[in-house]
C-alpha positions as CSV (number, residue, x, y, z in Angstrom):
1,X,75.1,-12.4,164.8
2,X,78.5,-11.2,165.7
3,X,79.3,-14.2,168.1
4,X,78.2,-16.6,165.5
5,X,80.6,-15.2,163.1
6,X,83.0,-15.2,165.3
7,X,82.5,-18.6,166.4
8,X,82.3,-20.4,162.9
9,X,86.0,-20.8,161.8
10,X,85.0,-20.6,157.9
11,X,83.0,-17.2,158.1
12,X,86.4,-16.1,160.4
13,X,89.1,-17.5,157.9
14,X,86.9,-15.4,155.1
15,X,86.2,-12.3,157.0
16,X,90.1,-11.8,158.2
17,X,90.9,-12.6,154.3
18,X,88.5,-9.7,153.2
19,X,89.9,-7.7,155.9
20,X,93.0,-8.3,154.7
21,X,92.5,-7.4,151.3
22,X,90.4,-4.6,151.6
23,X,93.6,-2.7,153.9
24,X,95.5,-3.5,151.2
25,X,93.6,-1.7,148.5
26,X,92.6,0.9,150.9
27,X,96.3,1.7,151.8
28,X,97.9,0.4,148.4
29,X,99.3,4.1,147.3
30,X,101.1,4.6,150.7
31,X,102.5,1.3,150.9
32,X,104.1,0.5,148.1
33,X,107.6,-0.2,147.4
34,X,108.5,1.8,144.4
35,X,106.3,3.5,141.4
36,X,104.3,0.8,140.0
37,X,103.9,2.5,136.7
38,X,107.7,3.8,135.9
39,X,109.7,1.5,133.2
40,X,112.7,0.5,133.6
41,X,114.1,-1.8,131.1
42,X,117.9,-1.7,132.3
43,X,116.4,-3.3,135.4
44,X,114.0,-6.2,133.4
45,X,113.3,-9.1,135.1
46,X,115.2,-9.0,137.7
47,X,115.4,-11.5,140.6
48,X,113.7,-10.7,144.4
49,X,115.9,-8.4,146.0
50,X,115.8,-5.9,149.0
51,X,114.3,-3.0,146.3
52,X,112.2,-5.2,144.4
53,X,111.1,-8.5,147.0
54,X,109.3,-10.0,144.3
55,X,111.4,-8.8,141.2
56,X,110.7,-6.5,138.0
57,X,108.5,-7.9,135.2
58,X,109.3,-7.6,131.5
59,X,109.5,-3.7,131.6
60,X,111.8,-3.4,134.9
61,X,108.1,-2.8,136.8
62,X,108.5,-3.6,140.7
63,X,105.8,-6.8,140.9
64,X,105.1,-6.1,144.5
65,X,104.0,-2.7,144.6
66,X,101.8,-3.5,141.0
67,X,100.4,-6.6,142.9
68,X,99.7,-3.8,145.8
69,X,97.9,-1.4,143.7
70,X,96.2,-4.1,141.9
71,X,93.8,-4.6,144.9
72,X,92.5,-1.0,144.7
73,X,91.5,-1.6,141.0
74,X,89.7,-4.7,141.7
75,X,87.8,-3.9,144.9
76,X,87.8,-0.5,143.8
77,X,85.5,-1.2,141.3
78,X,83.9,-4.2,142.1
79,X,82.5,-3.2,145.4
80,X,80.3,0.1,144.2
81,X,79.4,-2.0,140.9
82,X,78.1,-4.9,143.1
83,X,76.3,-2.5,145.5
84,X,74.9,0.1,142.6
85,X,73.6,-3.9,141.1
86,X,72.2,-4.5,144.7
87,X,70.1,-1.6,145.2
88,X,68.8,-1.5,142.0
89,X,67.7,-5.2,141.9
90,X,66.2,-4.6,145.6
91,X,63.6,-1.3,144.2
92,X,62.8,-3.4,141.2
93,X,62.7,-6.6,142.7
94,X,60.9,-5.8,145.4
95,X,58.4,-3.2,143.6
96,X,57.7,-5.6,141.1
97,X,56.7,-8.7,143.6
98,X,54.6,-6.8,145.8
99,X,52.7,-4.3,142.6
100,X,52.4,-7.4,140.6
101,X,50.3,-7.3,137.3
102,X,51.8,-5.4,134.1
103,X,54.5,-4.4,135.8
104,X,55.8,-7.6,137.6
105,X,54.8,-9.5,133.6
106,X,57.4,-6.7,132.1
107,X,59.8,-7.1,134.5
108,X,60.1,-10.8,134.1
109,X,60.2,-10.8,130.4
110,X,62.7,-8.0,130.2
111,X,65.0,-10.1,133.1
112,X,64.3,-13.4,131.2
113,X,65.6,-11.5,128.0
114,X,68.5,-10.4,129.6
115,X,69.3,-13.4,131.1
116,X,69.6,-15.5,128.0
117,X,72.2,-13.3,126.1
118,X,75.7,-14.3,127.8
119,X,77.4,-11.8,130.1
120,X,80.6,-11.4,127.5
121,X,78.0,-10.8,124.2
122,X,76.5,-7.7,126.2
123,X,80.2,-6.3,127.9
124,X,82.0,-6.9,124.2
125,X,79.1,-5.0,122.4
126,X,79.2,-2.3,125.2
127,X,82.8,-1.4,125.3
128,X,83.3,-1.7,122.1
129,X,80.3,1.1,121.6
130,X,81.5,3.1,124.7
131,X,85.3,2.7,124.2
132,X,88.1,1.6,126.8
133,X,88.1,3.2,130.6
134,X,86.9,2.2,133.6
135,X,83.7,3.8,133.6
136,X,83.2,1.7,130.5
137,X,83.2,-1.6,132.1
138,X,81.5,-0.7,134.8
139,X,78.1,0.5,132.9
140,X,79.1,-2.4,130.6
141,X,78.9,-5.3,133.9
142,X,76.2,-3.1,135.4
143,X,74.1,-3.3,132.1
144,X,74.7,-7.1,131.7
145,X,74.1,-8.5,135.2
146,X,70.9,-6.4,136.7
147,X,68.7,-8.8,135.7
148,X,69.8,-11.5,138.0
149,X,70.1,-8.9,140.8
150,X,66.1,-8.2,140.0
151,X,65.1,-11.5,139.6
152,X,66.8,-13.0,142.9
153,X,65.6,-9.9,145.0
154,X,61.9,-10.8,143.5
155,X,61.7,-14.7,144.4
156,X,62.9,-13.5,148.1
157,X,60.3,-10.9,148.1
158,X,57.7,-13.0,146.4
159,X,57.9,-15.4,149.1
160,X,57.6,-12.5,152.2
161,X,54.9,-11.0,150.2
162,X,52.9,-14.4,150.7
163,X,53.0,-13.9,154.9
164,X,50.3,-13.1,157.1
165,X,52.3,-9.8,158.3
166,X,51.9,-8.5,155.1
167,X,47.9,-9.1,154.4
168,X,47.7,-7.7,158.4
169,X,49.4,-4.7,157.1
170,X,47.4,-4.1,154.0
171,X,44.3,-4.0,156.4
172,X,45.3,-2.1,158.2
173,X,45.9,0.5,155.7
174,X,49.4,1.2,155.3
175,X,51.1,2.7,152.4
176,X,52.7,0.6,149.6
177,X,55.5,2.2,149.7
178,X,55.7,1.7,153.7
179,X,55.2,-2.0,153.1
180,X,58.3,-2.5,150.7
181,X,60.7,-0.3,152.2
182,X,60.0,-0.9,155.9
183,X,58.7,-4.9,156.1
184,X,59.5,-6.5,152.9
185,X,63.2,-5.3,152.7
186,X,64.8,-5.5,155.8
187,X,63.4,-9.0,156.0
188,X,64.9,-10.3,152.8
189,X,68.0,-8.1,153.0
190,X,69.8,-10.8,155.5
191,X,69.4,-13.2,152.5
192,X,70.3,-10.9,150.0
193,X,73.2,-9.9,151.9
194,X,74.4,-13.4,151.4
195,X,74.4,-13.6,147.9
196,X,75.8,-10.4,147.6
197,X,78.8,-11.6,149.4
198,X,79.0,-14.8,146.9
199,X,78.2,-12.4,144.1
200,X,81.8,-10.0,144.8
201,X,84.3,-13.2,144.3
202,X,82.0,-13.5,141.1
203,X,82.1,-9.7,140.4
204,X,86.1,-9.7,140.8
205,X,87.1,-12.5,138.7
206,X,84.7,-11.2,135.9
207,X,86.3,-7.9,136.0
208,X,89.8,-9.6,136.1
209,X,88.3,-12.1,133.6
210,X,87.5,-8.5,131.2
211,X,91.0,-7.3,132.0
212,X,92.9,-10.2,130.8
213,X,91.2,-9.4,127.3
214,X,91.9,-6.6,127.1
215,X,88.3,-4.5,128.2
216,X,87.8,-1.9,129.6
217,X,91.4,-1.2,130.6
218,X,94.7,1.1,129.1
219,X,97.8,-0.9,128.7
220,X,99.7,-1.1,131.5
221,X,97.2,-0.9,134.2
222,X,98.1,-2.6,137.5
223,X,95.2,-4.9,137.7
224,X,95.7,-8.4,138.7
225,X,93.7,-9.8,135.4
226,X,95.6,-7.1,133.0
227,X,99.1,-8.4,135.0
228,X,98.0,-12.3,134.1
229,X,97.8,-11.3,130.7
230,X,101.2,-9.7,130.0
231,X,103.0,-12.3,132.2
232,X,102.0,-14.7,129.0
233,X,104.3,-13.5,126.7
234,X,107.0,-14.8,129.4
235,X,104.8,-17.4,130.9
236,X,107.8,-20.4,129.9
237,X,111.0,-18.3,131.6
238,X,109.1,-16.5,134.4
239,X,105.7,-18.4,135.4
240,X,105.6,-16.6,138.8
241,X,104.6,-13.2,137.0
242,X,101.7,-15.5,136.4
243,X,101.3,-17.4,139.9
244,X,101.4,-14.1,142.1
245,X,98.3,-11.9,140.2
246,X,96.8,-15.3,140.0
247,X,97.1,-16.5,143.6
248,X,96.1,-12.9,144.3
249,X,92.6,-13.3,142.5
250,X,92.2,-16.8,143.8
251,X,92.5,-15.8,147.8
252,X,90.6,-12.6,147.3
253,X,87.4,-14.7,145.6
254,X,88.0,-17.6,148.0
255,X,87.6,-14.8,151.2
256,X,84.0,-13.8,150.0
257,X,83.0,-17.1,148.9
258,X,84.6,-18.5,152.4
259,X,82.6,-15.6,154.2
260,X,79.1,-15.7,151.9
261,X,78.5,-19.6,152.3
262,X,79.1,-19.6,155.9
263,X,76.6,-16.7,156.4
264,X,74.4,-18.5,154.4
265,X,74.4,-21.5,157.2
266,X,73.9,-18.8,160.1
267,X,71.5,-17.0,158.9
268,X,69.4,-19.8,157.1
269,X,70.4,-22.7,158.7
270,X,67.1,-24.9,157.8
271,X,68.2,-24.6,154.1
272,X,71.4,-26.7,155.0
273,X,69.3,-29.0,156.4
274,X,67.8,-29.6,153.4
């Protein structure tokens, strides 16, 4: 598997850009230039220079080092909301394909519900019950988008379910619980391990996409989307304040979608074919 990465130049170019971004957010608070929260508004907008390389935005913030800690925000909470959406679709998912009956019926009908309210409707009613912070939006997108973790996870499993492997170990007596967890997940995870990857350049710009307005986060934050929507106000003198967070969520989603699709072909290659 490791060669095959290695050897397919799109699942490379993505992995080096995740690599890439994830030291960045992982070293953000020892790397960065000046304080990204202190105002300074002697210092306002101020050109790229050897304290500031990318300038000071409308309150005499250094760009670069906000741009910096803006990685640990979006990662930060976009990775353990993806993989707390991940293992909960995988037990339901997978408990509800193999049990069937009532409880596969309920599942369905709760996901379908789910599924036709629009992600926004359920993080705008959620927030606005739960109140601004971080641990808002995350229980907000968690609450919005487990169904489509459940239902993926239960057409993957639906379809192992259906092999001979499976029926041989019904007869010969082994546990339910045995079944799911030791033959019917680690077969489907490779898949779902693909559209996991897909899932996180979704995961970040939705977060960014609540941060531009104005969810979830306290004024000021450095987060990429909350930076893209101060830098309106000044979009018409100083458009870079808008390029840079903007290029940053761009590359960031482009790395796991680069990474995700190129699994995809590796580890199912017959459903390119197709």
């Amino acid at each position: 598997m490791i060669i095959k990465i290695v050897n397919n130049k799109q699942a490379l170019t993505g992995l080096v850009m995740i690599a890439l971004v994830s030291l960045v957010a992982a070293t953000a608070p020892l790397i960065v230039p000046n304080d990204p929260h202190k105002i300074d508004i002697v210092n306002r907008f101020l050109s790229a220079n050897a304290q500031y390389p990318l300038g000071t935005d409308q309150l005499g913030r250094c760009v670069l080092s906000r741009l910096l800690l803006g990685a640990s925000y979006s990662l930060g909470i976009a990775v353990p909301t993806l993989m707390a959406l991940g293992g909960i679709g995988l037990i339901l998912g997978t408990s509800a394909a193999y049990l069937g009956g009532r409880l596969e019926r309920a599942l369905l009908i709760i996901c379908d519900l789910f599924m036709a309210f629009p992600s926004l409707v359920i993080v705008l009613s959620l927030v606005g019950a739960l109140g601004q912070g971080i641990p808002s939006i995350v229980v907000a997108v968690m609450f919005s988008l487990w169904a489509w973790y459940a239902k993926v996870v239960w057409s993957y499993a639906c379809l192992e379910k259906s092999k001979d492997y499976i029926l041989a170990c019904i007869i010969a007596g082994c546990r339910h619980s045995r079944i799911m967890f030791r033959h019917i997940i680690p077969n489907i995870l490779p898949q779902f391990v693909v559209y996991l990857s897909t899932g996180m350049a979704s995961m970040i710009i939705m977060i960014s996409g609540f941060s531009f307005l104005g969810l979830g986060f306290e004024s000021g934050t450095p987060e990429w989307g909350a930076m893209l929507n101060e830098a309106r106000a000044s979009f018409y003198s100083h458009p870079t304040f808008v390029l840079y967070p903007g290029l940053c969520i761009l590359l960031t989603a482009a790395g796991f979608n680069l990474f995700g699709e190129a699994l995809r072909d590796i580890i199912s290659p017959e459903e390119v074919s197709e």
